[in-house]
C-alpha positions as CSV (number, residue, x, y, z in Angstrom):
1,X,-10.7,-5.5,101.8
2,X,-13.3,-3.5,99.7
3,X,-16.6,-5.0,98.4
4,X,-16.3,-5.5,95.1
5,X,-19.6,-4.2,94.4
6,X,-19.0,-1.0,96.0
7,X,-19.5,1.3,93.4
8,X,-19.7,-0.8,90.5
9,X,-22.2,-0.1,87.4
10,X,-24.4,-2.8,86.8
11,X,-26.8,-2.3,84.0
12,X,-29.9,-4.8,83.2
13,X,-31.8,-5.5,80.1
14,X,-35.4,-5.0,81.0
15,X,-37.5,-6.9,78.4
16,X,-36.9,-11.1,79.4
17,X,-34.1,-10.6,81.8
18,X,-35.8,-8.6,85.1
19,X,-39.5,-8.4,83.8
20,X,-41.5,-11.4,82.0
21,X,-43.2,-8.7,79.6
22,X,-43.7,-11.2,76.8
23,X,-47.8,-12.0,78.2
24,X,-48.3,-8.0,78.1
25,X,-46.7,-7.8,74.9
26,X,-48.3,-10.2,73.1
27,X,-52.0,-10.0,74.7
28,X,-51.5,-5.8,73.1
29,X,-50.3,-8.0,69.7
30,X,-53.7,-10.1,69.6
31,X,-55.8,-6.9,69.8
32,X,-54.0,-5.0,67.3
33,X,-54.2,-7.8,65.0
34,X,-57.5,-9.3,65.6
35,X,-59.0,-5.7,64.0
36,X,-57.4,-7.5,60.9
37,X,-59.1,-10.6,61.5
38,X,-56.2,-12.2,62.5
39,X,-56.4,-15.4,64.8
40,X,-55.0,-14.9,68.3
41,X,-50.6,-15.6,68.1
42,X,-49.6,-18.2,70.7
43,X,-47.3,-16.4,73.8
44,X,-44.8,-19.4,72.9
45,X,-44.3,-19.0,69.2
46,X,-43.6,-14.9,69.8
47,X,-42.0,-15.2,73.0
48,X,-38.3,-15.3,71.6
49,X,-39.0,-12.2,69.0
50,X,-39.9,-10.2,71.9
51,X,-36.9,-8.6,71.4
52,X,-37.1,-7.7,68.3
53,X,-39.9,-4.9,68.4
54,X,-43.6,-4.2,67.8
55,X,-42.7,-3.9,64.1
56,X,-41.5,-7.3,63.5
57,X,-44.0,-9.2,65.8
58,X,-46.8,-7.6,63.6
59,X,-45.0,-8.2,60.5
60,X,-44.7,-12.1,61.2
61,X,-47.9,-12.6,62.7
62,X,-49.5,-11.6,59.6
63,X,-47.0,-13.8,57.8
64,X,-47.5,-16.5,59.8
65,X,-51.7,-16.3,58.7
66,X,-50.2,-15.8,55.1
67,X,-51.5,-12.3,54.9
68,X,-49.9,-9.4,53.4
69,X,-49.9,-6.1,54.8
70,X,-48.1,-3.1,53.3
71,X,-45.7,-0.5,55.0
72,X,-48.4,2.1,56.0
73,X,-50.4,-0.6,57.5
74,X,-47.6,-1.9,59.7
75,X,-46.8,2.0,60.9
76,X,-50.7,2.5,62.2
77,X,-50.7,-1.3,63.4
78,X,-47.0,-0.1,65.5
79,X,-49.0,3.3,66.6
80,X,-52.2,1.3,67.9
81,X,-49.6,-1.3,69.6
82,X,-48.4,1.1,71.6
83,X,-51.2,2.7,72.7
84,X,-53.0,-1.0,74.1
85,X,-49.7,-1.9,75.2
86,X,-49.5,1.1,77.1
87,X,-52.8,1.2,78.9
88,X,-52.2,-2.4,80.5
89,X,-48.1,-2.6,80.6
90,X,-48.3,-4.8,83.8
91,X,-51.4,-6.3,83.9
92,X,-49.6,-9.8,83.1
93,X,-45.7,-8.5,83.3
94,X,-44.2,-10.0,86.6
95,X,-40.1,-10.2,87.5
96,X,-38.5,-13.1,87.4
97,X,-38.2,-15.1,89.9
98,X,-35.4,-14.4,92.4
99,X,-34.9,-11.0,90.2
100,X,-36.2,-8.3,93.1
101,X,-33.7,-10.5,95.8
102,X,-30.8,-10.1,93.4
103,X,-31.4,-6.3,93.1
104,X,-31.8,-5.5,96.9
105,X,-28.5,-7.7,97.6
106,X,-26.7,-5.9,95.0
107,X,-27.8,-2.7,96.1
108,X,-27.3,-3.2,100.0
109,X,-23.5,-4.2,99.1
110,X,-23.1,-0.5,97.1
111,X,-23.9,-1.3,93.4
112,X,-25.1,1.5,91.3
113,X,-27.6,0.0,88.9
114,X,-29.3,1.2,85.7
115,X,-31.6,-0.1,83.1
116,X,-30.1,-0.6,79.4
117,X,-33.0,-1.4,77.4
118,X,-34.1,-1.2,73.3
119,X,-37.9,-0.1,74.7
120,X,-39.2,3.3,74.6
121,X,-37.9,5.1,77.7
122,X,-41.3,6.2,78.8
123,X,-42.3,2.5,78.2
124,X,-39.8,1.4,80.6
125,X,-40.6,4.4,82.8
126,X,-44.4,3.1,83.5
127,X,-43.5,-0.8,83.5
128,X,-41.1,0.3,86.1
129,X,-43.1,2.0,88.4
130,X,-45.7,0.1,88.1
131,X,-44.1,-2.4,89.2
132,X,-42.6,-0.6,92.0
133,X,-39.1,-1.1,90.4
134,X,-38.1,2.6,89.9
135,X,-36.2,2.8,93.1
136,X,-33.3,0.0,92.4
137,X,-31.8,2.4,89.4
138,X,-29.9,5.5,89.2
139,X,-31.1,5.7,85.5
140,X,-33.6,4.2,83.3
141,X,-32.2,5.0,79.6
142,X,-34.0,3.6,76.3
143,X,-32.9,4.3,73.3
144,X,-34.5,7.8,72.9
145,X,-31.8,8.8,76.2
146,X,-28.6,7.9,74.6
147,X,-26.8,8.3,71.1
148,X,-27.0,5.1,69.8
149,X,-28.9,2.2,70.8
150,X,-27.7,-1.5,72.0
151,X,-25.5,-3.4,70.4
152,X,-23.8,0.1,70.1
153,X,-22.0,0.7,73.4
154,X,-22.8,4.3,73.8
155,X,-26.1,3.0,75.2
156,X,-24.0,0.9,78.5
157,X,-22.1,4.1,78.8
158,X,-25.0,6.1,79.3
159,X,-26.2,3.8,81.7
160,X,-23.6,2.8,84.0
161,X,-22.3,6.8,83.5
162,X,-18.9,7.4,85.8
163,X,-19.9,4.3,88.2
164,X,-16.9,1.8,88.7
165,X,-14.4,0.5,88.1
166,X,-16.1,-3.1,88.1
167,X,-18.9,-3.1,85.2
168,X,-21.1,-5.3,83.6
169,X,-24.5,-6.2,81.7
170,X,-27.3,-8.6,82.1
171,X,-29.2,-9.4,80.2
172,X,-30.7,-12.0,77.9
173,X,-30.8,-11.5,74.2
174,X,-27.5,-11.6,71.1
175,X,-28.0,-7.2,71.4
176,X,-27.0,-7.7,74.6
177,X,-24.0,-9.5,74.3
178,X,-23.0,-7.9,71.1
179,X,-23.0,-4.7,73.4
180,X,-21.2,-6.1,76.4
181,X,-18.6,-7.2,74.1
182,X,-18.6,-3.4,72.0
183,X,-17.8,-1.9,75.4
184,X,-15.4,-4.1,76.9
185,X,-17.4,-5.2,79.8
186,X,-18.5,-8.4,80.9
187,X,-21.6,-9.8,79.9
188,X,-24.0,-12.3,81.7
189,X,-26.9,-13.6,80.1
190,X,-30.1,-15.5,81.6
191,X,-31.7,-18.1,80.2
192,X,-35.2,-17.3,81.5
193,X,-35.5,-14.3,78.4
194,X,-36.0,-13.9,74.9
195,X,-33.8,-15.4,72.2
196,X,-33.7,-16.9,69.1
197,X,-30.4,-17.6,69.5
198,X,-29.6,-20.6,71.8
199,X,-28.3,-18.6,75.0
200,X,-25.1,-20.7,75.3
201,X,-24.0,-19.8,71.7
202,X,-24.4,-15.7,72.3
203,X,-20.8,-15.5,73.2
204,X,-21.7,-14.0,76.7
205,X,-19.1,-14.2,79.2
206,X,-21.4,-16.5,81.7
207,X,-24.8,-18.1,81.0
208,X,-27.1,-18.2,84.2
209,X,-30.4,-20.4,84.8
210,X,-30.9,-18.6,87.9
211,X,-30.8,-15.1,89.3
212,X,-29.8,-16.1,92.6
213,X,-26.4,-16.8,90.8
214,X,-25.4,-13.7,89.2
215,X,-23.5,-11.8,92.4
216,X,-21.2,-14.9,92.4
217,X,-20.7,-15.1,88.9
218,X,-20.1,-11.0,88.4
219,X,-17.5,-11.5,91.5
220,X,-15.8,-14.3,89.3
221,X,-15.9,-12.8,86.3
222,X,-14.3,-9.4,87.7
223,X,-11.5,-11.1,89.8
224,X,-10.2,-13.6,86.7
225,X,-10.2,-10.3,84.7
């Protein structure tokens, strides 16, 4: 009998479901905003927006200080996120644990993987590789490498690319899931991430507290389909 994973196209989220980037993120948030004399945004009141983008994390921290700030303030505030982001993506960013394991099983058992991720391609590119990450996927693709970012499903399609027939998506946010379900493809969302949605009401097709269980559950899931 053939391994189920042979060949199949399994495409992660990056952001909260391989890599905790949320320190990274919001120590680059802090800086940028401090220039405003903004106080310093707690990791756990942000930590479910990271998903959102730079935009909207600077837009509610100022709102949370009840300051205003106009649209050509936010677009220099985005541009100098970036750029501290950027020079220290992994300085705090680790993977989750039980994440690298996960990858190197799925891998030695003939999975072709990719990353499916809202964040800047050459973003992901860096975190990646400085991480030492880069080797686990056949393709990295943000939303700058496809036609249409997640929830849209041309962004799985781009990932996974002519792997299969088995298919899914981890990851760990509602765009996630939203995509899973626009492609067709089952879904599988950890609980470790970023939402601001209670992970059990995303409409996922399985809800994990822990990596270790996601070759199980993607077996399951693709044999009761």
């Amino acid at each position: 009998m053939s391994d189920c994973f042979q060949g199949a196209g399994i495409a992660f989220d990056l952001d909260g479901t391989l890599v905790d980037t949320a320190p990274d993120l919001v120590r680059a948030l802090n800086e940028v905003v401090a220039a405003d004399g903004l106080e310093n945004v707690a990791l756990d009141d942000v930590r479910a927006m990271v998903g959102r983008g730079a935009r909207v994390l600077i837009e509610r921290a100022y709102s949370a200080q009840n300051r205003k700030i106009d649209s050509s303030t936010v677009d220099a505030r985005v541009a100098d996120f970036i750029e501290v982001y950027r020079a220290g993506i992994a300085d705090l960013s680790r993977p989750f644990d039980g994440g690298i394991d996960v990858l190197k099983h799925l891998k030695s058992r003939g999975a072709r993987l990719s990353i499916c991720t809202n964040k800047p391609s050459e973003l992901a590119d860096a975190l990646l590789e400085t991480l030492e990450l880069t080797d686990y996927f056949e393709r990295i693709i943000g939303p700058d490498r496809t036609q249409a970012k997640k929830p849209d499903a041309a962004h799985f399609w781009s990932a996974v690319s002519d792997a299969g027939p088995n298919l899914a998506l981890i990851g760990d946010s509602i765009t996630d899931a939203a995509c899973g379900k626009a492609a067709g493809i089952p879904c599988v969302i950890l609980t470790h991430g970023y939402s601001e949605i209670p992970h059990d009401a995303l409409g996922a097709d399985a809800v994990l507290d822990d990596f270790k269980n996601l070759p199980d559950t993607l077996e399951k899931l693709w044999r009761d389909r």
